[in-house]
NUTI-88101 format. One record per atom (N, C-alpha, C): residue number from 0; residue in three letters; atom name; x, y, z. Coordinates in nm, 4 decimals. Layout:
BEGIN
R     k     r    a         c1         c2         c3
R   NUM   ALA   CA          X          Y          Z
...
END
This chain:
BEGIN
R     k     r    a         c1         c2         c3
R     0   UNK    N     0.0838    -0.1186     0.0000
R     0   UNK   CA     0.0000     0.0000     0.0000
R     0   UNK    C     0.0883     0.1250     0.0000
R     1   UNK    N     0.0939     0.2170    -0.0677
R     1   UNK   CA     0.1163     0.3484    -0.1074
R     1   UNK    C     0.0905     0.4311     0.0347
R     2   UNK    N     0.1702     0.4769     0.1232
R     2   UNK   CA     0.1574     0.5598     0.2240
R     2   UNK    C     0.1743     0.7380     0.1452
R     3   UNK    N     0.0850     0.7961     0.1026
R     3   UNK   CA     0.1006     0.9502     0.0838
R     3   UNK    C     0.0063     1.0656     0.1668
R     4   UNK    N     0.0737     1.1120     0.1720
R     4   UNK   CA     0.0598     1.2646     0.2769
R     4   UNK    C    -0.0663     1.3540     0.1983
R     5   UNK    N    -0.0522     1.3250     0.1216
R     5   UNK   CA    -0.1272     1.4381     0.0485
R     5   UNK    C    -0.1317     1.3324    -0.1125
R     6   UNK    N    -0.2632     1.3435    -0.1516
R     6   UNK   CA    -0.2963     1.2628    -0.2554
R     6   UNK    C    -0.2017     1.3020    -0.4005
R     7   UNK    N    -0.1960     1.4575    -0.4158
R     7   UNK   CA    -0.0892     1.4786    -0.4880
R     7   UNK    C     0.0565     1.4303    -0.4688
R     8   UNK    N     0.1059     1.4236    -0.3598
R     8   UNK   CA     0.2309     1.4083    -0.3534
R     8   UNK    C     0.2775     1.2711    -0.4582
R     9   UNK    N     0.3689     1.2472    -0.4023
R     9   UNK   CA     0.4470     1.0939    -0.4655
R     9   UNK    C     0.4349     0.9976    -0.3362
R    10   UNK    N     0.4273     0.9176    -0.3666
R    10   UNK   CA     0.3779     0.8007    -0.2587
R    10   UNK    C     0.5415     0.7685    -0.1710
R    11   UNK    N     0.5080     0.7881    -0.0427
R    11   UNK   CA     0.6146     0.8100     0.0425
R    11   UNK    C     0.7501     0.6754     0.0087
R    12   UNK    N     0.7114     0.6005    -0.0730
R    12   UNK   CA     0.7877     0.4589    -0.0237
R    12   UNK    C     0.8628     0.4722    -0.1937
R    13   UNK    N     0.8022     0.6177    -0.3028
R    13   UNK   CA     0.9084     0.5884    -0.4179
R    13   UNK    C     1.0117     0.7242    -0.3840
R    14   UNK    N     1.0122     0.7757    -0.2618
R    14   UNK   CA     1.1048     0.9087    -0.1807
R    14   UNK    C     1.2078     0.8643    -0.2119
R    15   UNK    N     1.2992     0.7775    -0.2018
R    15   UNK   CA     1.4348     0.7131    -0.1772
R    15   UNK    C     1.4882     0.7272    -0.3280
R    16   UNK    N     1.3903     0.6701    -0.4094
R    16   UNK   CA     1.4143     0.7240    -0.6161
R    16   UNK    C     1.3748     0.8509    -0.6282
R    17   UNK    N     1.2807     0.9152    -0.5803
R    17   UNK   CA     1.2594     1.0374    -0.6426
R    17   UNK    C     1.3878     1.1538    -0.5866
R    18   UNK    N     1.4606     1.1249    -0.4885
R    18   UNK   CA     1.5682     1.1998    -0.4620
R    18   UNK    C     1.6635     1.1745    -0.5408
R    19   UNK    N     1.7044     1.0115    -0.6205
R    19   UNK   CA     1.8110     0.9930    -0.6958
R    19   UNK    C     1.8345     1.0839    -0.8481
R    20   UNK    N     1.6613     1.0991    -0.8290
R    20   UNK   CA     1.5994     1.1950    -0.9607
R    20   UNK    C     1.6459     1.3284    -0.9827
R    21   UNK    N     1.7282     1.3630    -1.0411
R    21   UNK   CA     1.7713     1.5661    -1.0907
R    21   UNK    C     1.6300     1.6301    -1.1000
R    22   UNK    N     1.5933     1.5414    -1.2097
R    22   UNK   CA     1.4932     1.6028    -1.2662
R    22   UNK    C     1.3608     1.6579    -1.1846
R    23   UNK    N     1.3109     1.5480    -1.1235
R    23   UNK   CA     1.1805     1.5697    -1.0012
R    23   UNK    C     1.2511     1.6556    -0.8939
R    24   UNK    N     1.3469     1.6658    -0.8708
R    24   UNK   CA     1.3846     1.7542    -0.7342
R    24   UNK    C     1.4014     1.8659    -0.7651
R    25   UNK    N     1.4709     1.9380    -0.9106
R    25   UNK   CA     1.4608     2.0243    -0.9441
R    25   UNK    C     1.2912     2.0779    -0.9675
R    26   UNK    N     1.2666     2.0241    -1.0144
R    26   UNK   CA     1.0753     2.0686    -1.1152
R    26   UNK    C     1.0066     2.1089    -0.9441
R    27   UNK    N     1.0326     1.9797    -0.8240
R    27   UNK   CA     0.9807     2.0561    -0.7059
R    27   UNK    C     1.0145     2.1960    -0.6760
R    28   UNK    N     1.1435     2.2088    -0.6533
R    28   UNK   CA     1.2327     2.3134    -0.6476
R    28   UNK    C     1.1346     2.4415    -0.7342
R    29   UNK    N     1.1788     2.3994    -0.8378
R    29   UNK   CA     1.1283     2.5552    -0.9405
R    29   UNK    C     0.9830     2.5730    -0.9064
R    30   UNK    N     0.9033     2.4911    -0.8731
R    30   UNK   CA     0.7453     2.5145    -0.8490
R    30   UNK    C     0.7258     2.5248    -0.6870
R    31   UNK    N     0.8108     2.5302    -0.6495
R    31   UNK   CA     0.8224     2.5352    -0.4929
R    31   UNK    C     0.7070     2.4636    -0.4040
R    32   UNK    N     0.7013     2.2936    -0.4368
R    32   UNK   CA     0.6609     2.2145    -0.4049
R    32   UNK    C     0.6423     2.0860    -0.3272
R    33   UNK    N     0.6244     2.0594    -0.1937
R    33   UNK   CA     0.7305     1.9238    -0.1346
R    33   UNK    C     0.6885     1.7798    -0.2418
R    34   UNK    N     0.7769     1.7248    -0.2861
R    34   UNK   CA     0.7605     1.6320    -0.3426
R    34   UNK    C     0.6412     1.4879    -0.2652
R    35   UNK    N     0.6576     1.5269    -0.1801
R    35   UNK   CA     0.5947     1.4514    -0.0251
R    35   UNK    C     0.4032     1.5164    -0.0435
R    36   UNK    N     0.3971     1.6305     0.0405
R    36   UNK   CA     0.2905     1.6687     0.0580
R    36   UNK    C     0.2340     1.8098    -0.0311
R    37   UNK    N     0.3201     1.8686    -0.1239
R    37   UNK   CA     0.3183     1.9422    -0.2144
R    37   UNK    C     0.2690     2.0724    -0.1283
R    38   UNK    N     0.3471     2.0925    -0.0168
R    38   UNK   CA     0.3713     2.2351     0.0661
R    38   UNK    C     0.4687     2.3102     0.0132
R    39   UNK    N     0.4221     2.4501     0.0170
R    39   UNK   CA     0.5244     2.5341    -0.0432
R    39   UNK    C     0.6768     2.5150     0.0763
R    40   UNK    N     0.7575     2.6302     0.0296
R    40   UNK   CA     0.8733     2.6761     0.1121
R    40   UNK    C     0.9052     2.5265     0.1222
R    41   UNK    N     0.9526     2.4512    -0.0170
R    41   UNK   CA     1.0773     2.3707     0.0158
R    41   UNK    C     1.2254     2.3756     0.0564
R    42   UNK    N     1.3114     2.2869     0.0459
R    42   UNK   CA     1.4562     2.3199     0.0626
R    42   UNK    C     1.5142     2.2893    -0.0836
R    43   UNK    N     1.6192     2.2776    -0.0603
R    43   UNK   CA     1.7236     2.1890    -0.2236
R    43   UNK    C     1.7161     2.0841    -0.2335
R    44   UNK    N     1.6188     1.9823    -0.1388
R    44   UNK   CA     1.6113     1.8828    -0.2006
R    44   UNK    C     1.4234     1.8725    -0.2432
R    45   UNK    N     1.3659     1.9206    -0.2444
R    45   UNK   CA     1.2251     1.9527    -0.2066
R    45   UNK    C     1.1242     1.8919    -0.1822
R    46   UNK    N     1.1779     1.9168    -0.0298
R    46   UNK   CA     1.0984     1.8841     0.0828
R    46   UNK    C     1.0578     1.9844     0.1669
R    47   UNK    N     0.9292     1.9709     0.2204
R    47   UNK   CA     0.9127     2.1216     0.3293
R    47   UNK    C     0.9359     2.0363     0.4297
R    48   UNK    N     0.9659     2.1750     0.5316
R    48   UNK   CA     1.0455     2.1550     0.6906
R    48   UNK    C     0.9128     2.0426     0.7300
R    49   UNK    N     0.8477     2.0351     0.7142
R    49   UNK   CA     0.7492     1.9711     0.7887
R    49   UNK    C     0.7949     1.8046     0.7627
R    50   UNK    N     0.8227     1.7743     0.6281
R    50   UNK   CA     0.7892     1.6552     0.5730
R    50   UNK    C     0.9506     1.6148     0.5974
R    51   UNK    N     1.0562     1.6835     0.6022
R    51   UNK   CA     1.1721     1.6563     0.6330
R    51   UNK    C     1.2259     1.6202     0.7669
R    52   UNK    N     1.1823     1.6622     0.8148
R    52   UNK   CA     1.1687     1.6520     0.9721
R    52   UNK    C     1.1117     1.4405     1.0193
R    53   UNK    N     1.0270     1.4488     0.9581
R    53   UNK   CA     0.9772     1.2537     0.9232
R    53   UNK    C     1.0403     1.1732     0.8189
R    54   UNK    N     1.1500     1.2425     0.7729
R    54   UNK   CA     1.1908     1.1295     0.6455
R    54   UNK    C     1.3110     1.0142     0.7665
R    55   UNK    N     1.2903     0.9102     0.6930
R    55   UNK   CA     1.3377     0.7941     0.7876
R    55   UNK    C     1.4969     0.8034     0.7629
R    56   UNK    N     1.5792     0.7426     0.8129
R    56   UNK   CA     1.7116     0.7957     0.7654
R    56   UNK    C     1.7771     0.7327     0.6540
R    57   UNK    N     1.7424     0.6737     0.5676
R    57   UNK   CA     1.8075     0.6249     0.4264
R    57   UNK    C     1.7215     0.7478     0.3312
R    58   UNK    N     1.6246     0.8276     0.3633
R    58   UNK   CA     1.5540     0.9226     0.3318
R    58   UNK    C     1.6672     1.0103     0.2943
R    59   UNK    N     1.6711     1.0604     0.5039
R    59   UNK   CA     1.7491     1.1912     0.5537
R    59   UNK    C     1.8779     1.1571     0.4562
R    60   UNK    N     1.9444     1.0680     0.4386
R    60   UNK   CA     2.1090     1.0730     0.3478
R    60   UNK    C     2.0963     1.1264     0.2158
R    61   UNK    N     2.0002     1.0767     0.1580
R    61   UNK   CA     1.9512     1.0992     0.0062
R    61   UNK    C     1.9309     1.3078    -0.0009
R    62   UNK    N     1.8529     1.3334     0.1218
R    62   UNK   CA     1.8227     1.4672     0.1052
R    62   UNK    C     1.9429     1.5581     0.1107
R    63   UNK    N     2.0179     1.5205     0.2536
R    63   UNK   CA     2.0868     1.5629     0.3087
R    63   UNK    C     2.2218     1.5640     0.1787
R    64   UNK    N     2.2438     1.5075     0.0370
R    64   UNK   CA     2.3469     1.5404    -0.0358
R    64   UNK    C     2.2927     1.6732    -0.1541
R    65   UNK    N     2.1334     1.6266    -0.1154
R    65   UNK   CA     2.0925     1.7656    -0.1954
R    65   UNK    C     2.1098     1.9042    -0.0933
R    66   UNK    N     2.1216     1.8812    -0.0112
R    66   UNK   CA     2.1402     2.0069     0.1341
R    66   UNK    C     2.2793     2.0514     0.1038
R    67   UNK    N     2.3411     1.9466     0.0768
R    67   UNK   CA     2.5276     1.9962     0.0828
R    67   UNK    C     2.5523     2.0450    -0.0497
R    68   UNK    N     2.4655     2.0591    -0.1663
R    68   UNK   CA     2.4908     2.0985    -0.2950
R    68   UNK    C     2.5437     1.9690    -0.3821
R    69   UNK    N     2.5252     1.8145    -0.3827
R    69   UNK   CA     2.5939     1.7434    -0.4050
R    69   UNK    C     2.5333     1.7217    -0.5286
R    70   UNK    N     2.3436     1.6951    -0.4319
R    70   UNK   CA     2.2845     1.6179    -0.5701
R    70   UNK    C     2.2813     1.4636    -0.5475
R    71   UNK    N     2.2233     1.4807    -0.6854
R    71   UNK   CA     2.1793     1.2700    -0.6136
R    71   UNK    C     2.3273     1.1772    -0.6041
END
């Protein structure tokens, strides 16, 4: 079963690929969207503080190289 926050979002359990993704993290980014629950005021990896704050930690690593400017 598909755990999502918000029916728009991306279903919490394809998070771990959609960070490996340029493409989807950017398109959040430019539309200022959480990929998660589609709340504004994301970060660089785009996620809002809210939804980042619950990402599990094979999540948090994935985000956390978009935080350092790395990228997937």
């Amino acid at each position: 079963m598909n755990e999502r926050l918000n029916g728009e979002g991306i279903p919490r359990d394809t998070l771990p690929w959609a960070l490996t993704q340029r493409r989807l993290v950017l398109r959040a980014r430019s539309i200022d969207k959480c990929l998660l629950c589609c709340a504004p005021n994301v970060n660089e990896a785009g996620i809002c503080e809210v939804c980042y704050t619950l990402l599990r930690p094979e999540e948090q690593g994935l985000a956390e190289r978009w935080l350092a400017g790395v990228g997937p």
